[in-house]
Every structure is written in structure tokens, then in C-alpha cells.
C-alpha positions in Angstrom: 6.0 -13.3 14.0 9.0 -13.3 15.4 9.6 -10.3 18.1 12.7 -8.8 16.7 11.3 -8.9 13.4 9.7 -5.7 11.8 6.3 -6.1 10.0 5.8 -5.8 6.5 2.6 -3.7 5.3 1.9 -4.8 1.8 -1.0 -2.4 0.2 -2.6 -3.8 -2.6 -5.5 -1.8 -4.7 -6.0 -0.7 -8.1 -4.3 2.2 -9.4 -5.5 5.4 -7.8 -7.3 3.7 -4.7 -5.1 5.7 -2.8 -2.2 3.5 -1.7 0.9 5.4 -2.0 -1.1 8.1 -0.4 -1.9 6.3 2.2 1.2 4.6 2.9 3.1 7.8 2.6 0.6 8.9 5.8 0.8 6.2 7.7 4.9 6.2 7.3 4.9 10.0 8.5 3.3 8.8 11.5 5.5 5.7 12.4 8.5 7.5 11.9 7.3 10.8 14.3 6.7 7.9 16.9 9.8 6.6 16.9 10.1 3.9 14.3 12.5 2.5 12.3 10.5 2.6 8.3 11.0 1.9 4.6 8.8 3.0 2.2 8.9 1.2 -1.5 6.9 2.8 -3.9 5.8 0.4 -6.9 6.7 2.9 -9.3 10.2 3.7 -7.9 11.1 0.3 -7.5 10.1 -0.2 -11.3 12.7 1.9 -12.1 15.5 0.9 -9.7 15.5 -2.6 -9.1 13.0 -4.0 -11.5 13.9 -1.9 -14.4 13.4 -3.9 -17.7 10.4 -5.6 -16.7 7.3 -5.2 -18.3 3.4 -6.3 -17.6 3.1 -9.4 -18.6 1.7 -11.8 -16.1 5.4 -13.5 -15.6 7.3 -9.8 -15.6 4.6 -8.9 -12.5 5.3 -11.9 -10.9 9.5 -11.2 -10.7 8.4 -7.7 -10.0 6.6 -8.7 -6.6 9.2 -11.3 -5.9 12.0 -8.6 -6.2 10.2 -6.2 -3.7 9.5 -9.7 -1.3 13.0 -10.5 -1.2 14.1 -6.7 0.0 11.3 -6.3 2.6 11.7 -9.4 3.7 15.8 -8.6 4.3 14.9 -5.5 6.3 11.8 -7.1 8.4 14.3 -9.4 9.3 16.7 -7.0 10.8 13.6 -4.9 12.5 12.9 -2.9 10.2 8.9 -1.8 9.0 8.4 -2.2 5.9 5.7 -0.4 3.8 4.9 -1.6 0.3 2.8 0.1 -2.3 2.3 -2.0 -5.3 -1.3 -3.2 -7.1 -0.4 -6.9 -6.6 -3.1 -7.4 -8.7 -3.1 -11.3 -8.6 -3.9 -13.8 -5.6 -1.2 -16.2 -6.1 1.4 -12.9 -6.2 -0.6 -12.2 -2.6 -0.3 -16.4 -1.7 3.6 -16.2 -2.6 4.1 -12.8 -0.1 2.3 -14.5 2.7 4.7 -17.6 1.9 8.1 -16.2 2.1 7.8 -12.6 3.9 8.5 -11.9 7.4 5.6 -10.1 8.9 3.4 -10.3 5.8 0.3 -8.1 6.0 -2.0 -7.2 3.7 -3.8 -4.2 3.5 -6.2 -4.1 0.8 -7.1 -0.6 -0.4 -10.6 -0.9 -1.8 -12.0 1.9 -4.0 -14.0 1.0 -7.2 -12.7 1.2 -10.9 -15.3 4.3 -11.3 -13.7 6.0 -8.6 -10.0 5.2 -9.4 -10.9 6.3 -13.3 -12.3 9.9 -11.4 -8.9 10.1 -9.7 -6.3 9.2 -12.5 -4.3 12.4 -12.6 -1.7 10.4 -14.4 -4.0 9.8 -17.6 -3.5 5.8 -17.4 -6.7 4.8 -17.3 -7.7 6.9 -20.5 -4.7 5.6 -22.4 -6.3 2.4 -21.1 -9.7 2.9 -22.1 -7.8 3.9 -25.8 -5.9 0.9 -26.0 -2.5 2.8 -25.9 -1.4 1.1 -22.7 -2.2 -3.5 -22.8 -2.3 -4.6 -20.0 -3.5 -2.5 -17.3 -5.2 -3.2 -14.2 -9.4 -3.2 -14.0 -9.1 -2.1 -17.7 -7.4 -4.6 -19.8 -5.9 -6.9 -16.9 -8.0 -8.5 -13.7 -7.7 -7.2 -10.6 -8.0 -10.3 -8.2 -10.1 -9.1 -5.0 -8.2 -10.4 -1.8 -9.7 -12.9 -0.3 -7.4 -13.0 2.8 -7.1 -9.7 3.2 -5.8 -9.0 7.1 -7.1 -5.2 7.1 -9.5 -3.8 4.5 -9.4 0.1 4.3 -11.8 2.1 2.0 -10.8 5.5 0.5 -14.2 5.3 -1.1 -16.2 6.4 1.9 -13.3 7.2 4.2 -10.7 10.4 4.6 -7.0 9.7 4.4 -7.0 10.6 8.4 -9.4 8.2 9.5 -8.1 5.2 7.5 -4.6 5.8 8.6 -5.4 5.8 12.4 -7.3 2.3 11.4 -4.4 0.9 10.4 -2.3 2.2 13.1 -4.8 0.7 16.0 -4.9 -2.7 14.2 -0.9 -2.7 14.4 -1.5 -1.5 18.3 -3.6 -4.3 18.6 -2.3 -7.3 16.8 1.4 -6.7 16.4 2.2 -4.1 19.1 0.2 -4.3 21.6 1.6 -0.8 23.1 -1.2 1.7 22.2 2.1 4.3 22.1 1.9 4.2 18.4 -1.7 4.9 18.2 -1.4 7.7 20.7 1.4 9.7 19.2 -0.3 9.6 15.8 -3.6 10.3 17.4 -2.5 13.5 18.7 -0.1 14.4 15.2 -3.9 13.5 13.6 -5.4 16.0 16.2 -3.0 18.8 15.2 -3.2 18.6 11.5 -6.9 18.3 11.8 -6.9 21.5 13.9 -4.7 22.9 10.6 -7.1 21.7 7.9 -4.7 19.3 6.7 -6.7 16.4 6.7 -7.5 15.5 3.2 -10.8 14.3 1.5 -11.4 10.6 -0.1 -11.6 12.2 -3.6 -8.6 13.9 -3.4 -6.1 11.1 -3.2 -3.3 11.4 -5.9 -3.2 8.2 -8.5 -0.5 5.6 -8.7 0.1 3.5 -11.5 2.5 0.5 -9.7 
């Protein structure tokens, strides 16, 4: 990857794995050391710039590609990029590795049982009563990464640890500073010191 470029951190996981809250961490941190971040939401971008689209296989597909072109455009100009979106299919994953600057994929791993426990939104029920086609692990297949560059689970592991995973695999295959880690190492060591760390089985659900 070219120096000047900024990477782009594509989280991919079933709906209430625990991406956006994860993402929204590990931007919190970045930006309290110093760097320049964008955070795209799956669901907000649904409604911005891929409003009209639905779930089919094809709509999905135009969906990622939208979201690749503008995090592409701001890698480009050094800018980190974060992306939160279920990507739920391996040639979606195969396109962004194709045609983004920076691409890397972060596969948030947490089992349908788990994600069903967590779905404060009420998808997965509408799901399970056929009132929503096409939705991921229910109705729709989930494609398991296979290239995955960084696996996190929020299964087994808190919202702190998993974040400071991430940020040490950036240190240690893009940066290469160990600043990063160390200013969100020490943020960690204060909120932990506040109880603000937060348990695996309290993440908040998405639905992008």
C-alpha cells in the first residue's frame, strides 16, 4: 500500500456481531491519537447514498460497490477509512480487495445464536416470522471469510480487548510506529479504571 494512502478497515459479520460497536471504538481511539478517520455505518449509508436499494443479491452488490468507491476516494487522499457493513458474500469481499486502496478485512465472528441473543432491533424475529426475505444467517447465507486479514471474536472477547487487537495488528503491519497502540493503550487503561469497558454480550445490534 502506498505510503500516503490511508487504510481502509472493512468489518464484515452478521448482524449484531458487534461491528458498528466495535468500529465506533476503535474510531474513538484513532482519532484521540491523532488520525485523520471516517466512519460509514451500513445503515446510514443505506439511507444516504444507497437509498432505493433493496436485498436482493444484485441491490447488495451496488450497495458494497457504492461504499468501495467512497472509501476508496478518501484512502486515496490519506484518509482511514472504517466500514461497517455484513458483506455477507465472498465475491462482494473478492471485489473490495480488487479495487480498494488499503483493503482490510476484519471479520467479526460471533454465532447466529449469539447475534439472535443480541438483536435489540427485533430483525432476527421478524426474520424467523418471515416478515423480513432475505436476511442474513436467517433467510440469506452468510459466506464465512476465507481471507480474512484479522479475525476478532466478540463471542469470547470484551469490546476493549478486541479493539486494542486491532490497533497492534495496524501498529504492526501498516504502521509500524507502536504510537497508535500506546495512546489507545493508555485511553483503554483509563476507561478500564472508570468501568467503561463493556462486556461481549452487551454489544448493540446492527442490521447493515
Amino acid at each position: 500500500m502506498d505510503s500516503s494512502c490511508g487504510p481502509v478497515l472493512w468489518f464484515t459479520g452478521l448482524s449484531g456481531s458487534g461491528k458498528t460497536t466495535t468500529a465506533q471504538q476503535v474510531y474513538e481511539r484513532l482519532t484521540a491519537a491523532g488520525r485523520q478517520v471516517e466512519l460509514f455505518d451500513g445503515d446510514v449509508i443505506r439511507s444516504k447514498i444507497c437509498k432505493g436499494l433493496g436485498f436482493s443479491r444484485e441491490d447488495r452488490m451496488e450497495n458494497i460497490r457504492r461504499i468501495a468507491y467512497v472509501a476508496d476516494l478518501l484512502a486515496r487522499h490519506g484518509i482511514t477509512v472504517l466500514v461497517s457493513a455484513i458483506t455477507p458474500y465472498r465475491e462482494m469481499r473478492e471485489y473490495l480487495r480488487a479495487h480498494v486502496t488499503g483493503y482490510v478485512e476484519i471479520y467479526v465472528n460471533c454465532s447466529l445464536e449469539v447475534c439472535e441473543q443480541r438483536d435489540v432491533k427485533g430483525l432476527y424475529a421478524k426474520a424467523r416470522r418471515q416478515e423480513i426475505t432475505m436476511f442474513t444467517g436467517i433467510s440469506d447465507s452468510y459466506e464465512e471469510p476465507e481471507r480474512a486479514d484479522l479475525m476478532i471474536d466478540t463471542q469470547r472477547d470484551s469490546v476493549a480487548s478486541n479493539v486494542i487487537q486491532i490497533i497492534e495488528w495496524l501498529d504492526d503491519n501498516l504502521w509500524g510506529t507502536g504510537l497508535v497502540h500506546n495512546s489507545v493503550a493508555a485511553a483503554q487503561e483509563i476507561s478500564e479504571l472508570a468501568g467503561l469497558g463493556a462486556a461481549p454480550n452487551n454489544l448493540k445490534g446492527d442490521c447493515e
